[in-house]
PATILO-370314 format. One record per residue (C-alpha): x, y, z; residue in one letter. Coordinates in steps of 0.25 Angstrom, whole numbers. Example, Ala and Ser with C-alpha at 12.3 -4.5 7.8 and 13.67 -1.06 7.14 Angstrom:
BEGIN
    c1    c2    c3 filo
    49   -18    31    a
    55    -4    29    s
***
This chain:
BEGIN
    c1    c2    c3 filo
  -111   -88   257    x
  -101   -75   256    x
   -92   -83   252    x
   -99   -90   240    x
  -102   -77   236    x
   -90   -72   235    x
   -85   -84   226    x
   -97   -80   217    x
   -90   -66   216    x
   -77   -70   210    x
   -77   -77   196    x
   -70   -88   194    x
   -58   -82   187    x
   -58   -73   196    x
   -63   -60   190    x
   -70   -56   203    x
   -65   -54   216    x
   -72   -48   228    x
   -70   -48   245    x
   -83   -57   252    x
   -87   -44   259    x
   -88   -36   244    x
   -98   -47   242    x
  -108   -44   255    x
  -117   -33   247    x
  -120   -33   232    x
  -120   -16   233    x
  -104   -17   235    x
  -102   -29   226    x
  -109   -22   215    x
  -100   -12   219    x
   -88   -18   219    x
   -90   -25   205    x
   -85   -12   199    x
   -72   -13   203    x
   -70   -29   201    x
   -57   -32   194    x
   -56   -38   181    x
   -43   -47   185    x
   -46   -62   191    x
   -44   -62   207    x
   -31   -69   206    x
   -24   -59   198    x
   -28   -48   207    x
   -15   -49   215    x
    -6   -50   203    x
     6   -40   203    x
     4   -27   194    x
    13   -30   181    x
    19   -17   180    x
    26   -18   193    x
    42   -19   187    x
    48   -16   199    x
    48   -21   213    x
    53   -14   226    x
    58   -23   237    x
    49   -22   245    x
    37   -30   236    x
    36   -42   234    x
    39   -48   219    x
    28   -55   214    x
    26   -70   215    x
    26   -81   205    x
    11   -83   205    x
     9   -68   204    x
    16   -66   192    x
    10   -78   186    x
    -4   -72   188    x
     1   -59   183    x
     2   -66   171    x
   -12   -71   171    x
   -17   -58   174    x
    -8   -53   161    x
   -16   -63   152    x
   -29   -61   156    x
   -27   -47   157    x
   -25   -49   142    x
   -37   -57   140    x
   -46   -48   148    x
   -41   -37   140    x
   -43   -43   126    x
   -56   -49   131    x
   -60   -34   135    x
   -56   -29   121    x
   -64   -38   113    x
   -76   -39   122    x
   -80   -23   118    x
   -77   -28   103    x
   -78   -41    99    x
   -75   -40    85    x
   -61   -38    92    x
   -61   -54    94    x
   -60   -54    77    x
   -46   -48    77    x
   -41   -61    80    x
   -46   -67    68    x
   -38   -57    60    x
   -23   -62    61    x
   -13   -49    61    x
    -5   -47    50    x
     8   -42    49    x
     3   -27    43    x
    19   -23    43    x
    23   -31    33    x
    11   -28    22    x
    12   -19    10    x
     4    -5    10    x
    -5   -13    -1    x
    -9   -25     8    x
   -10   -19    20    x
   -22   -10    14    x
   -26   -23     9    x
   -27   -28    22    x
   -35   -16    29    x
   -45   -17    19    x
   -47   -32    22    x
   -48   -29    37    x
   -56   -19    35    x
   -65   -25    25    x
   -68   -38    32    x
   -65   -35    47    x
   -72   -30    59    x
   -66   -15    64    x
   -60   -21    78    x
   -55   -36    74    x
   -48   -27    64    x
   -42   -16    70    x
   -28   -20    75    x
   -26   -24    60    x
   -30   -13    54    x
   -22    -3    64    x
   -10   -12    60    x
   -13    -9    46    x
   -13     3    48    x
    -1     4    55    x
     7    -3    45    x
    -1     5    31    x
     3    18    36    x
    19    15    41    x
    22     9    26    x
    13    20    18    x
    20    31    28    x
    33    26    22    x
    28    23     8    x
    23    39    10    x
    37    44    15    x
    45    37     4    x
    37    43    -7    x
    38    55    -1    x
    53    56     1    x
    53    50   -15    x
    45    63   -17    x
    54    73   -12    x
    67    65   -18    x
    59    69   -31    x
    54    82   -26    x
    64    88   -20    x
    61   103   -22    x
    45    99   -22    x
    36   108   -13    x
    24   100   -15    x
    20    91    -3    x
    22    75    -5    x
     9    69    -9    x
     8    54   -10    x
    -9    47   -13    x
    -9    34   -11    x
   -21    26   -14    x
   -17    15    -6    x
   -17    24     7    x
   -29    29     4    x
   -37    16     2    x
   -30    13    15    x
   -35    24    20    x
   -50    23    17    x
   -50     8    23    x
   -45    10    36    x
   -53    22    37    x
   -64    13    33    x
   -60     4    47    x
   -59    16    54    x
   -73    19    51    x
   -77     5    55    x
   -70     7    67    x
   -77    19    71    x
   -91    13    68    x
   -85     2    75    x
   -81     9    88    x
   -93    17    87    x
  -103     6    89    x
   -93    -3    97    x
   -95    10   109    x
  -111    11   107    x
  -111    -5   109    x
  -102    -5   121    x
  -108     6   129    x
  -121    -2   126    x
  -115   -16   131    x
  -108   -10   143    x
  -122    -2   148    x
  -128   -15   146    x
  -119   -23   152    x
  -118   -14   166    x
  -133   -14   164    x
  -132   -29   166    x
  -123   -28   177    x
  -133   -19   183    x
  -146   -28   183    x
  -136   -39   189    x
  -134   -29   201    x
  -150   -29   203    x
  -151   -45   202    x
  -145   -47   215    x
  -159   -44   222    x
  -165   -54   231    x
  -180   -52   229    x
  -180   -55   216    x
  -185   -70   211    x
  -172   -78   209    x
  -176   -84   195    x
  -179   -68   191    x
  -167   -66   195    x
  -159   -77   188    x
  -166   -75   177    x
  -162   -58   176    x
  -148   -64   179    x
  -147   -73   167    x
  -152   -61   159    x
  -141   -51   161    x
  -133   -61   159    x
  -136   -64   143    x
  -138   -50   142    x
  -124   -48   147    x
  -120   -59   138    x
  -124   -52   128    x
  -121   -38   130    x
  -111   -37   121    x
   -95   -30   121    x
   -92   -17   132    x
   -82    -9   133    x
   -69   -17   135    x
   -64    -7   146    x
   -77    -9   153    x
   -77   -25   150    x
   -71   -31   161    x
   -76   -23   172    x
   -90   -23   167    x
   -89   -40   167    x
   -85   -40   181    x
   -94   -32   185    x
  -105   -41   178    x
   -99   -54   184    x
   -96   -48   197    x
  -112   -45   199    x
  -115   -58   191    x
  -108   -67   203    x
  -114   -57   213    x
  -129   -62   209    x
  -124   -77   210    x
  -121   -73   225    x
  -131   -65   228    x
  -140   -73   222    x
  -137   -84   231    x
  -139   -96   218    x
  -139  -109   223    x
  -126  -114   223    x
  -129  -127   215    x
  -133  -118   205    x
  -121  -110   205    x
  -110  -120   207    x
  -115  -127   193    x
  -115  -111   187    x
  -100  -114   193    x
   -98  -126   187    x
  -103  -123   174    x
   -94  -111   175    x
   -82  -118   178    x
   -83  -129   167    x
   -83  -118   157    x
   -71  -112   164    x
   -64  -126   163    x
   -68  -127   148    x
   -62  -113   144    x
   -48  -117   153    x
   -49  -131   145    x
   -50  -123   132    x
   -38  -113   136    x
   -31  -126   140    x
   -31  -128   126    x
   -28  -114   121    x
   -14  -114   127    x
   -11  -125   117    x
   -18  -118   106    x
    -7  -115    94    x
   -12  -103    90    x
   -10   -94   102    x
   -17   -80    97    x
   -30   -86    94    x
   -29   -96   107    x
   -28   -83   115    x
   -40   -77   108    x
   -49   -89   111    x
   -43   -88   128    x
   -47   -73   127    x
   -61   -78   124    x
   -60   -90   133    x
   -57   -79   145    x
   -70   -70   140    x
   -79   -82   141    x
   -73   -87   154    x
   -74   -72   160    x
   -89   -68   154    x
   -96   -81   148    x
   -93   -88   161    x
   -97   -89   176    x
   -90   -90   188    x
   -85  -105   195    x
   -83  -108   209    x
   -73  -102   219    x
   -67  -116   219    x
   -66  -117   203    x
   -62  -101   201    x
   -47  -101   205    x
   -45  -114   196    x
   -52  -114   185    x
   -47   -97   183    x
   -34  -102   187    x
   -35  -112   174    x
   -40  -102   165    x
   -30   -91   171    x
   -17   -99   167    x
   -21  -104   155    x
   -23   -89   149    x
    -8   -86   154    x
    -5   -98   146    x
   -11   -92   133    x
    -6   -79   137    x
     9   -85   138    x
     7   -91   126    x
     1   -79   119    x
    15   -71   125    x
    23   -81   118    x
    18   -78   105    x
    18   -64   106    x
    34   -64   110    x
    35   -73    98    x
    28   -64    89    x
    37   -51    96    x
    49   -60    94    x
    46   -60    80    x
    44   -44    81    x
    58   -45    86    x
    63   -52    74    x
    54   -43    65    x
    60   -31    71    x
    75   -35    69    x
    73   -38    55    x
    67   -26    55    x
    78   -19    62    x
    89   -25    50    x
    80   -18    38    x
    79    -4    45    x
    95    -7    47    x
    96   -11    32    x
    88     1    27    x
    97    10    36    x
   111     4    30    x
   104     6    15    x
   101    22    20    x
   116    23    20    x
   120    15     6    x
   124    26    -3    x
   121    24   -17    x
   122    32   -30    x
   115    25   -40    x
   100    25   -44    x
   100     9   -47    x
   108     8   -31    x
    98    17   -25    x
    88     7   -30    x
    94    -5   -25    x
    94     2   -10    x
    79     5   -12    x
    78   -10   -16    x
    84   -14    -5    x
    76    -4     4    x
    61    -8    -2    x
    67   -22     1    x
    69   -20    17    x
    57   -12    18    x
    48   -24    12    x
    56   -33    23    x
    53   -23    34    x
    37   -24    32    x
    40   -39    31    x
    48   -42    42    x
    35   -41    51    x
    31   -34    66    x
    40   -29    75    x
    36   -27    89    x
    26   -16    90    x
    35    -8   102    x
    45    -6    90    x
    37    -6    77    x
    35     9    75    x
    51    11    79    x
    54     0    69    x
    45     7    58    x
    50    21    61    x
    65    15    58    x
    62     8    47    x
    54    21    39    x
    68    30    46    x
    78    18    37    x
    69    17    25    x
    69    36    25    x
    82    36    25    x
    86    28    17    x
    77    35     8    x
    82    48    13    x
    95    43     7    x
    89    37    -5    x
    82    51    -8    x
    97    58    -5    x
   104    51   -19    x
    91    55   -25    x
    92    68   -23    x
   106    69   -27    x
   103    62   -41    x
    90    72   -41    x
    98    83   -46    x
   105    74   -57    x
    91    69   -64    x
    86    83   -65    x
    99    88   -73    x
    96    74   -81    x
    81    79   -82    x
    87    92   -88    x
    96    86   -97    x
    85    77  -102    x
    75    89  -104    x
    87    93  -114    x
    87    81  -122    x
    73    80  -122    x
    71    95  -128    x
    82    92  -136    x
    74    81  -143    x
    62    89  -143    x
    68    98  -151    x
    75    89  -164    x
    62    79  -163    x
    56    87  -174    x
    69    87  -182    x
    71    82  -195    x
    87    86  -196    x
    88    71  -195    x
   103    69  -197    x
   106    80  -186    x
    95    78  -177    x
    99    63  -175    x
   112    62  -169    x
   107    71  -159    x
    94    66  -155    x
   103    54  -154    x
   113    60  -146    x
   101    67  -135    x
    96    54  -134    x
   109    48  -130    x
   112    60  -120    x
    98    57  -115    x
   101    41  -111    x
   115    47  -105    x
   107    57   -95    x
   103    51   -81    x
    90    49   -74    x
    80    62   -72    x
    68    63   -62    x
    59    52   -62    x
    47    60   -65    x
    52    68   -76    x
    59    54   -82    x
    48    48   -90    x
    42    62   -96    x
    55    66  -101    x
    59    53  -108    x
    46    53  -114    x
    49    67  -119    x
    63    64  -125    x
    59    51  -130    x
    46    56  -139    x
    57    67  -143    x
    66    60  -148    x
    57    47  -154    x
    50    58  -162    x
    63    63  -168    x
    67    48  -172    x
    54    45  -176    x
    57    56  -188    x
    71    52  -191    x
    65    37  -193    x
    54    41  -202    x
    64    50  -208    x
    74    39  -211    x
    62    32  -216    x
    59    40  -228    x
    75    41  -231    x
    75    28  -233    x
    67    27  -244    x
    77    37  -251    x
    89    30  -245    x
    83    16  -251    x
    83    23  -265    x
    96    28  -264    x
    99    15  -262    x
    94     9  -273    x
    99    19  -281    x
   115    19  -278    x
   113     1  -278    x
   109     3  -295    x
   120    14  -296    x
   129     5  -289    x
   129    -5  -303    x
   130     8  -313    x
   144    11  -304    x
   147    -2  -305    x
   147    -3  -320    x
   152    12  -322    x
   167    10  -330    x
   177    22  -327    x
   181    29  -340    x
   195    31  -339    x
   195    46  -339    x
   199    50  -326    x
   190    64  -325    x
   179    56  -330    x
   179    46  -323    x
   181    51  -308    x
   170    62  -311    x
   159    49  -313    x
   165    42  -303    x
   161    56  -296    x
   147    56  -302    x
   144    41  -297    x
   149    46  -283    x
   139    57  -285    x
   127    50  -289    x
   129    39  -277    x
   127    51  -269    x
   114    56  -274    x
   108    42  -273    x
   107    47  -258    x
   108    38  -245    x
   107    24  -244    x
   100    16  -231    x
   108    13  -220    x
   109    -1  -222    x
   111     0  -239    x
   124     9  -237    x
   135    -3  -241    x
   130     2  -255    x
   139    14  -251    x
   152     5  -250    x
   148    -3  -264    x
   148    11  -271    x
   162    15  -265    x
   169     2  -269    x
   164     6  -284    x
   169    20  -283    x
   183    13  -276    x
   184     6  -288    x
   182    17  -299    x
   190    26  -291    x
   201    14  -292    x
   200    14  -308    x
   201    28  -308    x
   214    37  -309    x
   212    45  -295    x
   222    50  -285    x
   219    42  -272    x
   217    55  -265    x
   205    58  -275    x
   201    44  -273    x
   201    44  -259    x
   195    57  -258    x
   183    55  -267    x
   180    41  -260    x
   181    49  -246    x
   170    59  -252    x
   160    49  -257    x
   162    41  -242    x
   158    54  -233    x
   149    58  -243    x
   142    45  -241    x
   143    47  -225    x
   138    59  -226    x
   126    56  -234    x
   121    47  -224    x
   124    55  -212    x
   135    47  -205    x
   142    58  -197    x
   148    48  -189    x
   155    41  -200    x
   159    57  -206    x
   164    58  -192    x
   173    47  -189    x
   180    51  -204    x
   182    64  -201    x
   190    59  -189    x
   198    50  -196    x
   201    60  -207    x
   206    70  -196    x
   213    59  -189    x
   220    56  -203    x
   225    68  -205    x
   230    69  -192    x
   238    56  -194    x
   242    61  -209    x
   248    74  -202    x
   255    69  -192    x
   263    60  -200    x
   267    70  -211    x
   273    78  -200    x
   279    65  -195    x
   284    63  -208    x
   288    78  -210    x
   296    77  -197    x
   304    67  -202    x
   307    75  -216    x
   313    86  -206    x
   323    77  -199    x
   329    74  -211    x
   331    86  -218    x
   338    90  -207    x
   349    83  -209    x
   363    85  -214    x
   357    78  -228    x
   343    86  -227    x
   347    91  -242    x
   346    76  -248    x
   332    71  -245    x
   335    56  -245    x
   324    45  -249    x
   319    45  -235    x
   315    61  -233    x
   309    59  -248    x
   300    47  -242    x
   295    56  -232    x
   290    68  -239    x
   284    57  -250    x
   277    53  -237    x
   275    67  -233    x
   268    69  -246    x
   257    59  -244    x
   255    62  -231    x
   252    75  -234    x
   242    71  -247    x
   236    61  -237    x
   234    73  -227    x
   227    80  -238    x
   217    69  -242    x
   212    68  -228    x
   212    84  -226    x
   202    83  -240    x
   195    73  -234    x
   192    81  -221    x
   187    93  -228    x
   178    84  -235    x
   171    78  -223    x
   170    92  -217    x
   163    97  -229    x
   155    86  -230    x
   150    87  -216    x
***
């Protein structure tokens, strides 16, 4: 009878173990139970895992030994697991909720994302996806923070105000996840009142089982009372989890007890048995078909729950049946557990591969650090090129977590310095753009002060000039760039915006002139010289005058200019004039005409020629002069022959040319 007693005590998968003589007296059984372990018998003997050495002297452990310390590896996960998510079972949604790759999302999504999880998901089945969230917000706007800051300073050098950066997308951050956390706490909160309650209810539960093993109660009372604390613990809902496993055995330990105090008729309990084991035998069936199951994550899920219902929804079998059938169910986990392994190293090898691709962007960043280049438009390319192996970082993917926050703290250390760098030519170029910006607060005072100006044919060429000095003068601060443009621009639009409506009312004028000079053009025309010489040159000379007091003519109408001297050409052609008086009079109508419509560059490039006239003029009277010397010198000097009287003839000219041009210069001076 001991002995059926004792195969009562010990639970088919081997949960419970006990000697025959602990069994003798419930006072020590019931206190025994305190210290029952949570591990199946068989495993009981298995070799601690942390042994890594080995003296001589012990023996290494066998075959069969390192299998079951296997087993004892996956259902210690299980247990665990199970444990977790029996204090909260909201714990079970996490699954539901696939794990995203955080890493690879912008700051704009990944607030999009905590709001969604936050919105719509329960505080635990959410948890691990929000801390990654987190995790992966505050790395990227850490970075976004430190780059703004190290642009601030670039521009700033001399600052002493503290950096200050708002961001409303951190703050909206902010406020959802300290939405969760208030959730959390709330959560917590009630989660702790809950389980205090369930476990006192529970031990009380364990507590009444104690009292049923009692003799002189009615057997039917007593059955009855039994059944009862069972629904109620059925239904006592989630303990601590620290407290789960301990607490389970202790109820199942005092559970079997009654069966064997209790003496039940054996008929009775060998169908309890066989009722047991067919539900065993279906669960081993179903996990049979697990193993095969493609999707491995959510096969493990469905064994974890398989092993709590095996552990707390069923009975124990018969000795006979215990070894087997938890043998079954045993090597079956480990095969779901080798399974799961092998998709954890394939997703570690994929790490790997993340991990070196990351390894050759940090490396790539590092290489750009050192390019030196002095060109605002290179020093864009580089950034180009930067932005683009940073997006490809966040894109490559995870890395494994024993290495992710090395990796991270190399690639911010590659990407600082190469802004460090970066910043380095800025600062150089600094001191350039604000010698531009004082330049340019010249020019612009500058055209402040002739916008008002009404000196039109002074003020002109140089608003014209202040405008080309202003395209020839590099960059200047950024944030001065648009106000002082503005500044010249209005400046200098207001001054033209007077010339234009100042050139509008002239042309009215210039129109009339027209007009005028095209009828006076036919009078010239028919006008007959008289043959007096004085008389005629003096209304040749009138004619001349009253062209001029007609005034100016528009742009486009001045060809009139060029039909009025071929008529003066012809008269002066008719009349009996030196050609030195000729030329000199058409020379003074021409730059009086120049002159009247302001074409300095024209009176210019005349004044040049002139001068470079009279240079040529000299220089071959002396040429000519040098040559007169040589031949007086000679033994015949006293008899000029035809070739020394064909020089001075030339030397004559030359020196009547000299003086035509000489006139001519004085004239343009005076004139200007």
């Amino acid at each position: 009878m001991l002995e059926e007693k004792n195969d009562n005590l010990q639970e088919a998968d081997g949960n419970l173990t006990t000697d025959s003589t602990e069994s003798t007296q419930a006072d020590s059984t019931i206190t025994e139970a305190s210290s029952v372990t949570e591990t199946p018998e068989s495993e009981n003997t298995a070799p601690a895992e942390d042994n890594t050495t080995v003296s001589t002297e012990e023996e290494l452990p066998t075959t069969a030994e390192l299998i079951e310390n296997k087993n004892q590896k996956a259902l210690s996960s299980i247990d665990d697991s199970n444990a977790e998510e029996g204090e909260d079972e909201t714990l079970k949604e996490r699954h539901e909720i696939p794990m995203q790759d955080y890493d690879s999302l912008s700051l704009e999504a990944l607030v999009d994302a905590l709001d969604a999880l936050v919105s719509t998901g329960k505080v635990m089945s959410i948890k691990e996806h929000v801390a990654e969230i987190k995790k992966a917000f505050l790395a990227k706007y850490n970075y976004f923070i430190e780059e703004k800051k190290e642009e601030y300073n670039t521009e700033n050098p001399d600052t002493t105000e503290e950096f200050q950066y708002h961001s409303p997308l951190k703050t909206k951050f902010d406020q959802i996840y300290s939405h969760f956390r208030d959730n959390k706490n709330a959560h917590f909160k009630s989660l702790q009142t809950n389980l205090k309650t369930n476990l006192e209810n529970r031990l009380a539960i364990v507590e009444e089982l104690k009292e049923l093993i009692n003799p002189q109660e009615n057997i039917k009372d007593t059955l009855k009372h039994f059944n009862d604390l069972r629904e109620r613990w059925k239904n006592a809902g989630p303990i601590p989890k620290d407290k789960y496993n301990h607490v389970w055995n202790n109820y199942h330990f005092h559970v079997e007890n009654f069966y064997d105090y209790l003496h039940l008729d054996r008929e009775a309990r060998d169908l309890d048995f066989k009722h047991n084991l067919e539900q065993k035998q279906k669960i081993v069936a179903r996990v049979e078909e697990l193993v095969n199951e493609a999707d491995v994550n959510k096969a493990f899920r469905e064994l974890q729950d398989l092993h709590r219902i095996w552990k707390e929804d069923i009975g124990p079998v018969s000795r006979e049946n215990r070894d087997l059938i938890w043998n079954q169910f045993s090597d079956l986990t480990k095969q779901m557990h080798d399974k799961r392994e092998v998709l954890f190293e394939k997703l570690r090898g994929t790490e790997l591969e993340n991990l070196e691709k990351k390894k050759v962007i940090i490396a790539d960043i590092e290489v750009l650090a050192t390019v030196k280049v002095n060109a605002h438009s290179q020093w864009l390319q580089q950034i180009e090129k930067v932005e683009a192996l940073r997006s490809a970082f966040f894109s490559a993917g995870k890395v494994p977590s024993d290495v992710n926050e090395e990796t991270w703290a190399a690639f911010k250390s590659a990407v600082r310095n190469f802004n460090s760098f970066k910043n380095s030519f800025y600062k150089e170029i600094k001191k350039e753009q604000n010698e531009n910006l004082s330049k340019k607060n010249a020019l612009v005072a500058k055209a402040q002060e002739l916008q008002e100006s009404t000196d039109f044919a002074v003020t002109t060429p140089i608003m014209k000039r202040i405008q080309d000095e202003w395209k020839q003068i590099g960059h200047v601060p950024r944030k001065y760039s648009d106000k002082i443009w503005k500044e010249f621009k209005d400046a200098c639009n207001k001054y033209f915006d007077k010339l234009k409506e100042h050139k509008d009312e002239d042309s009215a004028e210039e129109m009339a002139a027209f007009d005028s000079k095209k009828l006076y053009l036919d009078t010239l025309r028919a006008y007959e010289l008289t043959g007096d010489h004085k008389t005629d040159l003096d209304a040749i000379k009138l004619h001349i005058e009253t062209w001029k007091n007609f005034g100016k003519v528009p742009f486009s109408r001045r060809h009139i200019e060029g039909k009025f001297n071929k008529i003066l050409d012809a008269l002066f052609d008719k009349l009996s004039l030196s050609k030195k008086d000729t030329d000199m009079i058409r020379f003074a109508n021409r730059m009086d005409n120049l002159s009247e419509n302001n074409d300095s560059r024209k009176l210019e490039n005349e004044k040049i020629f002139i001068m470079r006239k009279i240079e040529e003029v000299r220089n071959e009277i002396n040429q000519l002069e040098n040559n007169i010397q040589f031949f007086t010198n000679t033994r015949n000097a006293k008899k000029e022959n035809s070739i020394v009287l064909e020089v001075r003839k030339n030397i004559a000219i030359h020196k009547e040319s000299m003086d035509t041009w000489k006139e001519k210069l004085k004239q343009l001076r005076d004139l200007k």
